[in-house]
C-alpha positions in Angstrom: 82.8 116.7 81.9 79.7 115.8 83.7 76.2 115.5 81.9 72.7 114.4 83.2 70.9 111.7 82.4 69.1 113.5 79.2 72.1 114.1 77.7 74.1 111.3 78.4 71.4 109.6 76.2 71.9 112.0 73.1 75.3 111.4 73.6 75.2 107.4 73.8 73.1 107.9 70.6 75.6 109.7 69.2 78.4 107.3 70.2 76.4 104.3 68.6 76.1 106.4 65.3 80.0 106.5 65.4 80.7 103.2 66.4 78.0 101.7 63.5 80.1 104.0 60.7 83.7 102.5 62.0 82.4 98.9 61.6 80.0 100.0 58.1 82.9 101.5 56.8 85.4 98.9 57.9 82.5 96.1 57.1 83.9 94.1 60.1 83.6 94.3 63.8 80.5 93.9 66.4 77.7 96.0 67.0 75.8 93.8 69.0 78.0 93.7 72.3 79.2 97.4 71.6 75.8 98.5 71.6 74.7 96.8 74.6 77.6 98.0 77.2 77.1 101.8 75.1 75.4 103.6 77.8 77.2 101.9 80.7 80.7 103.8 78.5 78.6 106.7 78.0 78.5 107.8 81.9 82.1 106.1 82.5 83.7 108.5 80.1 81.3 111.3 80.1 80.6 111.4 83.7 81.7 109.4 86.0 85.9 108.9 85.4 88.4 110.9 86.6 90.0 111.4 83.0 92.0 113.8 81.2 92.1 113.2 77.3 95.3 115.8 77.0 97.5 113.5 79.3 96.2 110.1 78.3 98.9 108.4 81.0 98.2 110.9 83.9 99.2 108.6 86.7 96.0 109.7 89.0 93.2 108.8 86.0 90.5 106.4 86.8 91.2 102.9 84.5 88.9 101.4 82.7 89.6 98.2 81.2 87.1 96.9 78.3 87.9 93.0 78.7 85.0 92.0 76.2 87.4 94.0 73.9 85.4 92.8 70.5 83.0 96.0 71.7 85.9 98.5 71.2 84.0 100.4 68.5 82.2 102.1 71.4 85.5 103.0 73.4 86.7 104.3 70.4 84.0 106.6 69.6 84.0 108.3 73.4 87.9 108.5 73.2 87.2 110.3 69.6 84.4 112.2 70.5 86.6 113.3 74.0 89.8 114.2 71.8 91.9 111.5 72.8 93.0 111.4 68.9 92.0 113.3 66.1 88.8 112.5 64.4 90.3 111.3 60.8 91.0 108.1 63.3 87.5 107.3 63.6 87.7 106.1 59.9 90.2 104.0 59.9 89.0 100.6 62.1 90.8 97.3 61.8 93.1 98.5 59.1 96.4 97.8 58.5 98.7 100.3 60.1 95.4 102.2 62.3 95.6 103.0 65.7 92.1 101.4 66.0 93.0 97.6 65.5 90.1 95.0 66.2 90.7 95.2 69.7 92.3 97.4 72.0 95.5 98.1 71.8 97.7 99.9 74.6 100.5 101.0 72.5 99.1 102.3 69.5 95.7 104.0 70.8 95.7 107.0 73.5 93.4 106.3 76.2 93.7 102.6 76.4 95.2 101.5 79.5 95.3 97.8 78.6 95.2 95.5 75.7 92.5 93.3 75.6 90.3 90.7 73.6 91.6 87.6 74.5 88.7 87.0 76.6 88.7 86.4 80.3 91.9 88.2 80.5 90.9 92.1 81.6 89.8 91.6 85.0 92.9 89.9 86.2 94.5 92.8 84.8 92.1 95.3 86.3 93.0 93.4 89.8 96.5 94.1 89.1 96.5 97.7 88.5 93.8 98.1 91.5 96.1 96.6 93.9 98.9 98.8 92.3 96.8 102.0 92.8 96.0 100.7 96.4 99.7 100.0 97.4 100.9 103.2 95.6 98.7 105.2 98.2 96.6 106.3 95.3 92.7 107.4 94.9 91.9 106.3 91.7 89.7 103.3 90.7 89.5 100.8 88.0 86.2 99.7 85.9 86.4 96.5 84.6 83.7 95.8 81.8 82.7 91.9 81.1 80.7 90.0 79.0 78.4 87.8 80.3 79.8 85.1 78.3 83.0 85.4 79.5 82.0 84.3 82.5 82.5 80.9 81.2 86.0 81.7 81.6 88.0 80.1 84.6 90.3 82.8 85.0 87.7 85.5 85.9 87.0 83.8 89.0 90.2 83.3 90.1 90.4 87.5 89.5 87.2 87.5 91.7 88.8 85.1 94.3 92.0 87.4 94.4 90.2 90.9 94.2 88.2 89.9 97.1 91.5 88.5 99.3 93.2 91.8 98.6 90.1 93.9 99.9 90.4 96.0 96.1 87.9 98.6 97.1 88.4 100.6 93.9 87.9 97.8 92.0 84.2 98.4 90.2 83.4 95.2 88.1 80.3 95.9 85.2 78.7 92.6 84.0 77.3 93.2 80.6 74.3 90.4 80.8 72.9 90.8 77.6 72.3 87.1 77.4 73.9 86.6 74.2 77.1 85.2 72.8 79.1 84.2 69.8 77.1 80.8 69.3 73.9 81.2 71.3 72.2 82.1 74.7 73.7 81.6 77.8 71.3 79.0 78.8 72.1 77.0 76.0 75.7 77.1 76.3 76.8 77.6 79.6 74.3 79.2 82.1 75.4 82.0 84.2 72.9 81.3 87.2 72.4 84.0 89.5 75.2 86.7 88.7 74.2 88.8 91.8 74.6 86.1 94.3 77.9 84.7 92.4 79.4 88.2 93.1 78.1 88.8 95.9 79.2 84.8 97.4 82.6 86.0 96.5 82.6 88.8 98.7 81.6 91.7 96.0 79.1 94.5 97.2 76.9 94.2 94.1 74.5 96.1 92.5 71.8 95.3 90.1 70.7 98.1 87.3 69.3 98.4 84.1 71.9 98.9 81.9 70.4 101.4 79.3 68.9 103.6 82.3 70.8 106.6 82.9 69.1 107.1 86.3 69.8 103.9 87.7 73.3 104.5 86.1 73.9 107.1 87.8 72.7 106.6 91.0 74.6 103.4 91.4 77.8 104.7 90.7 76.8 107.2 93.3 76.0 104.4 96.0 79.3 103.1 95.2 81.4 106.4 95.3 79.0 106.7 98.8 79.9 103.4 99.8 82.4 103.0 103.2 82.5 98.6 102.7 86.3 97.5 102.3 85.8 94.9 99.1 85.5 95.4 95.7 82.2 95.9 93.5 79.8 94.7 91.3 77.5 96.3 89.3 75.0 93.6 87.5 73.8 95.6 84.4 70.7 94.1 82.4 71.3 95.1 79.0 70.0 94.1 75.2 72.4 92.9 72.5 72.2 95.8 69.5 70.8 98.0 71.6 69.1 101.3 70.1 68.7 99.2 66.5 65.5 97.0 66.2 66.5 94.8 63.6 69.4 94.0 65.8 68.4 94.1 69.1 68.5 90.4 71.1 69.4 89.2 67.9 72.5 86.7 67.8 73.4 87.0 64.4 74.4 90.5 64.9 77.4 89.4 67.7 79.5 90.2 64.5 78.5 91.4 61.5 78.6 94.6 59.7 75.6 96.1 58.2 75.1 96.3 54.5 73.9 100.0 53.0 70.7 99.6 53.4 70.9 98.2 56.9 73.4 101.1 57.7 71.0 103.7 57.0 67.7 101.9 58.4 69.6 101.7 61.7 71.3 105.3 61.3 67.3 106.8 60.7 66.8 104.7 63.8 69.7 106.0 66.2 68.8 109.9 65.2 
């Protein structure tokens, strides 16, 4: 499935309205970071990954690995909305026995290829199966998503370090830098400096977009497809915490919290 930039917007809209039912209905989970990195899913899954929702494990897919897995809402919604499962799923977050637990999980939802949540953990992973796909004589790539505050962990950079000694050309890293976490700004806690240059000091080809433009979306996945540089890649996307929602957007307290009834339909009125 491939869609333009005009209707990859409807459809991140439409994602959002999922995702913002599942955690309404489940009255747990966390818009704020799923609505941020929602367009950035958008393009993966609706036009950019070589996917096939009928064979979930097809050995040539692209991977993409959601290590800020708290935002799985928005995963869930493309898988859902792309027939991974059947829809009754969608209704069914965090409970006891679902196939959509809190955070991903490989062996009880189609269409993950990793388990994450325990943050700082995906992109070794992602590292892992690049190298795999690399030694396997294989074509297809791995997206790595990240949080911004999980930066802070230690164990992303040793990913970097390795995914840059292996020359992991399909590797694609996405940097959520909404500038928000669980208990305050980045500055305030631990400040992420200059992402760009980090990446790029480690021996990434990076890339710096606004996150919640489809253009620029597009067209740097594009470059990067385009690209003929033997290392692996970083795409620095700006984004806003609870994007598409004005009461939530940039707004900490929404990291993880479900919206009462009132709040649900204000912000459903506001995503349609």
């Amino acid at each position: 499935m491939k869609l333009n930039a005009k209707e990859l917007y409807k459809q991140a809209q439409e994602l959002r309205r999922i995702a913002l039912t599942m955690i309404y209905e489940a009255q747990s989970g966390h818009p704020g970071g799923a609505f941020s990195i929602a367009d950035i899913v958008t393009a993966l899954y609706f036009n950019e990954m070589n996917i096939n929702p009928k064979d979930p494990k097809w050995p040539d897919r692209d991977r993409f690995v959601l290590s800020k897995g708290h935002a799985c809402p928005i995963q869930y919604a493309a898988l859902g909305k792309l027939g991974y499962f059947e829809e009754k799923h969608l209704h069914t977050l965090r409970k006891e026995g679902s196939i959509l637990q809190g955070h991903p999980d490989m062996k009880k939802c189609p269409g993950i290829d990793i388990s994450t949540g325990s943050l700082g953990q995906g992109l070794a992973c992602g590292v892992g199966m690049a190298l795999a796909g690399m030694r396997d004589h294989k074509d297809y790539r791995v997206f790595v998503a990240l949080g911004d505050g999980e930066l802070d962990e230690g164990e992303i950079w040793e990913a970097v370090m390795s995914a840059n000694a292996l020359k992991l050309k399909n590797l694609i890293v996405i940097v959520d830098h909404n500038g928000l976490q669980l208990d305050g700004t980045l500055d305030q806690i631990v400040p992420c400096l200059d992402i760009t240059k980090k990446f790029e000091a480690f021996g990434f080809e990076t890339y710096e977009i606004n996150g919640h433009d489809f253009n620029e979306i597009l067209s740097v996945f594009e470059k990067i497809r385009n690209s003929d540089k033997n290392c692996p890649k970083c795409i620095h996307a700006h984004t806003i915490k609870g994007k598409g929602v004005s009461f939530m957007e940039n707004q900490l307290g929404w990291h993880g919290k479900a919206p009462n009834a009132e709040e649900y339909a204000i912000a459903m009125r506001e995503l349609s």
